[in-house]
PLY file of the C-alpha trace (Angstrom):
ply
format ascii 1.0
element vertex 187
property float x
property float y
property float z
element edge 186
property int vertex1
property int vertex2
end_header
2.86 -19.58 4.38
6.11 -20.03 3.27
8.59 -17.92 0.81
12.07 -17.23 0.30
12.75 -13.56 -1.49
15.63 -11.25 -2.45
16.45 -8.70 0.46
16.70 -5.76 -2.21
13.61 -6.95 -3.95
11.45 -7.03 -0.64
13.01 -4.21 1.28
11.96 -2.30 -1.48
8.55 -3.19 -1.92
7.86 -2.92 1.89
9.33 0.86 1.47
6.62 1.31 -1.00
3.24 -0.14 0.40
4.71 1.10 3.77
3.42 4.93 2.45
0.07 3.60 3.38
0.33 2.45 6.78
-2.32 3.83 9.20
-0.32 5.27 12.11
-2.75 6.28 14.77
-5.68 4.17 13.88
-8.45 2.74 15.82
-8.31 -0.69 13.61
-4.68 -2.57 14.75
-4.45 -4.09 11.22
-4.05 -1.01 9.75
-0.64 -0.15 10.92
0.49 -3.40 9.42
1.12 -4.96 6.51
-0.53 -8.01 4.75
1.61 -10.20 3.18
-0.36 -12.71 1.19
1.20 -15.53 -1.22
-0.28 -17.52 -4.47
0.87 -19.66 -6.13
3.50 -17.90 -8.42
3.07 -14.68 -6.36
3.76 -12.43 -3.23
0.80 -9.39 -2.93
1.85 -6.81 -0.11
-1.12 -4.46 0.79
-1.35 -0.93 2.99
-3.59 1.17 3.86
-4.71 3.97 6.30
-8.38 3.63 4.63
-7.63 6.96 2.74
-4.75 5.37 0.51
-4.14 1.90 -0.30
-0.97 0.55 -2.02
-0.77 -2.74 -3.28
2.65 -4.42 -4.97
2.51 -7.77 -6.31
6.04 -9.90 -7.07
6.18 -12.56 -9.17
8.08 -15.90 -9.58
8.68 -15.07 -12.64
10.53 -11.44 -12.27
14.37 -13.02 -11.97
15.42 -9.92 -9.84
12.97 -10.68 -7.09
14.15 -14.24 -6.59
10.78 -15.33 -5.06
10.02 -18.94 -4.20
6.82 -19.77 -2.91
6.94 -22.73 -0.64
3.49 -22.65 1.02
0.56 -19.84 0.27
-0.53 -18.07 2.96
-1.31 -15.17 4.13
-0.51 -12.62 7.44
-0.45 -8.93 8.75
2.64 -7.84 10.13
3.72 -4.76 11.99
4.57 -2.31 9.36
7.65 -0.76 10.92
8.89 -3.81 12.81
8.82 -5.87 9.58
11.21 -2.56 7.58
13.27 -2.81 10.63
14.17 -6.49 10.50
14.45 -6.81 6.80
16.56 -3.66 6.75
18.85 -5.46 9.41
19.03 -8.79 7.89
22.71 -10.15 6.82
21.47 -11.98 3.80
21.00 -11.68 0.38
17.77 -14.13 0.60
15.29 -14.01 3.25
13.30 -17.15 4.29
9.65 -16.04 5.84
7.57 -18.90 7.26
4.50 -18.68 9.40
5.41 -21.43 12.29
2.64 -21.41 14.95
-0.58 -19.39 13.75
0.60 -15.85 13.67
4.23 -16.32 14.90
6.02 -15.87 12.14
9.80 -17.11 11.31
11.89 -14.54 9.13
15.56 -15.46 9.11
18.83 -14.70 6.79
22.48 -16.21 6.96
23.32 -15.75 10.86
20.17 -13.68 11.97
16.83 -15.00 13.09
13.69 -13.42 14.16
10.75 -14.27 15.51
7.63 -11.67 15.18
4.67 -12.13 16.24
1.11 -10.65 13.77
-2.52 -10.87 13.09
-4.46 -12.80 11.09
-4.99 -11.68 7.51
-9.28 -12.16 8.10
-8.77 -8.82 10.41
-7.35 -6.95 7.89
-10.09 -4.86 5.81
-10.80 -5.90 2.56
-9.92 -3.68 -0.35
-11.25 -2.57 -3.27
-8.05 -2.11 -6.46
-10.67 -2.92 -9.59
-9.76 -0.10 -12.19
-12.90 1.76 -13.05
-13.97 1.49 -16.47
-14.02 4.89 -17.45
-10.21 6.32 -17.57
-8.18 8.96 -19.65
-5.06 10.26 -19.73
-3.31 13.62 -19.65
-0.04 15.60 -19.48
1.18 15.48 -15.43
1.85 19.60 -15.70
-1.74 19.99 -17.15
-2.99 18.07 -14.62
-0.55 20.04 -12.04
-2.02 23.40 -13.63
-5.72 22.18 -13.10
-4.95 20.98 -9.61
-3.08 24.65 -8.62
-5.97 26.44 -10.29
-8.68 25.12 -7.99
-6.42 24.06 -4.44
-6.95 27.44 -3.73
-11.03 27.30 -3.01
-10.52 24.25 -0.73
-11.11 24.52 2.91
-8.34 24.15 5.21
-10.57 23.14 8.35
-11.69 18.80 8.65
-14.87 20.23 10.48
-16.48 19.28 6.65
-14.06 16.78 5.32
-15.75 16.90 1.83
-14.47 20.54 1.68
-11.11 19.68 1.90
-10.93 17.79 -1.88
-10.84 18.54 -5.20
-14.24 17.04 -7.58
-12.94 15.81 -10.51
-15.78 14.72 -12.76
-14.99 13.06 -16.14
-17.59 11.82 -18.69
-15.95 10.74 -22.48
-16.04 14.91 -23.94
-14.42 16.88 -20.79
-12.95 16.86 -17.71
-14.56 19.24 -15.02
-12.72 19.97 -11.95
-14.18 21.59 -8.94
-13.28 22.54 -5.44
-14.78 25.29 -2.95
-14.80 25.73 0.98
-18.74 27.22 1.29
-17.81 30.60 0.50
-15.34 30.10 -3.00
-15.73 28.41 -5.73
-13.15 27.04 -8.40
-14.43 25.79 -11.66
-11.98 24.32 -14.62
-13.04 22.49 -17.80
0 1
1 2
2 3
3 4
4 5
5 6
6 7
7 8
8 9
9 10
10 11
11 12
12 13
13 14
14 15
15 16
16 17
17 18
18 19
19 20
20 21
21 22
22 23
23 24
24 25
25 26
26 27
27 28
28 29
29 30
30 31
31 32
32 33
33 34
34 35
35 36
36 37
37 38
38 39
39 40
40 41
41 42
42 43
43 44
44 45
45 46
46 47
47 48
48 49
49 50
50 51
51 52
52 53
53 54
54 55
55 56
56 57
57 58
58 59
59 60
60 61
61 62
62 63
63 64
64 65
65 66
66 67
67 68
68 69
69 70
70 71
71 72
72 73
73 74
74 75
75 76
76 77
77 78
78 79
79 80
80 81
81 82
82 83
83 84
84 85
85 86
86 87
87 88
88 89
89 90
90 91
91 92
92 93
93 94
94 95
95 96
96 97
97 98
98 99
99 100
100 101
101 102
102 103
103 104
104 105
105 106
106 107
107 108
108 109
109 110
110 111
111 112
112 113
113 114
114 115
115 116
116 117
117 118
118 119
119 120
120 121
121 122
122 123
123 124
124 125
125 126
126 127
127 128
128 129
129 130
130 131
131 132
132 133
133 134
134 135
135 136
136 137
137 138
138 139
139 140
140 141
141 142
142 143
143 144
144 145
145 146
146 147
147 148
148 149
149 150
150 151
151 152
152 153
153 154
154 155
155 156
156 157
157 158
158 159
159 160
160 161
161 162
162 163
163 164
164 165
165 166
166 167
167 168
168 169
169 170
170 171
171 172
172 173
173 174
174 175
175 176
176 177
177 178
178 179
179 180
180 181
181 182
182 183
183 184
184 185
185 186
């Protein structure tokens, strides 16, 4: 793997995958971040198995400045990886995987060497859209979500108590939450 990228371009895509990044978890891939590059595309993933964020930067966005030299892919340490981009004295970073997981990243006058994992140990991920989808006004959905938070439990002893059920077939939308003893209902 191979790639050169805009500083301002990357740095802020790592800031927004890095949201996701498991930090006390059992799996060490988790607290990483998988870099992965296509042909005419970089695909940064995160996840703490609860929320996953995936950004994808093209060749062809002009702002990014993206050249793919080699595909690839590799899982680097989340907040090592903000770290060095955030220090980096150029306006184009060069990454390039040089010995199996040793990866290269350098600028104008700085060079680092970090070491990661291989992507296979990094959990595979599910971002198909489900077929069924609708829309709504965000305060609508911020009154539905109010109405019901209250009837969730506030103890993980029952995870499943702690979420809201939203349930959507093509008439309505039915929303319910409850801790074993309430129970909040909204069409």
């Amino acid at each position: 793997m191979r790639f050169n990228i805009s500083k301002s371009a990357f740095n802020s895509a790592l800031n927004l995958v890095s949201r996701a990044i498991a930090i006390n978890s059992p799996l060490p891939a988790l607290s990483g971040i998988k870099l992965e590059t296509l042909e005419d595309q970089l695909i940064l993933i995160a996840s703490d198995t609860d929320l996953s964020i995936k950004k994808i930067l093209t060749v062809t966005e002009e702002k990014n400045s993206l050249e793919i030299l080699e595909t690839g892919s590799i899982v680097l340490e989340g907040r090592y990886l903000l770290d060095i981009v955030r220090k980096m004295d150029s306006d184009i970073i060069h990454f390039e995987i040089v010995d199996g997981t040793l990866v290269k990243i350098s600028g104008h006058s700085a060079h680092f060497n970090l070491n990661g994992m291989r992507a296979q140990s990094y959990p595979q991920i599910d971002f198909t859209t489900p077929e069924l989808q609708f829309k709504m006004p965000a305060d609508e959905l911020g009154n539905i979500i109010h109405q019901t938070l209250f009837a969730t439990s506030d103890k993980e002893t029952r995870p499943v108590l702690t979420g809201i059920n939203f349930n959507y077939n093509k008439e309505e939308l039915l929303v319910v939450a409850t801790d074993s003893y309430r129970l909040a209902r909204k069409h």
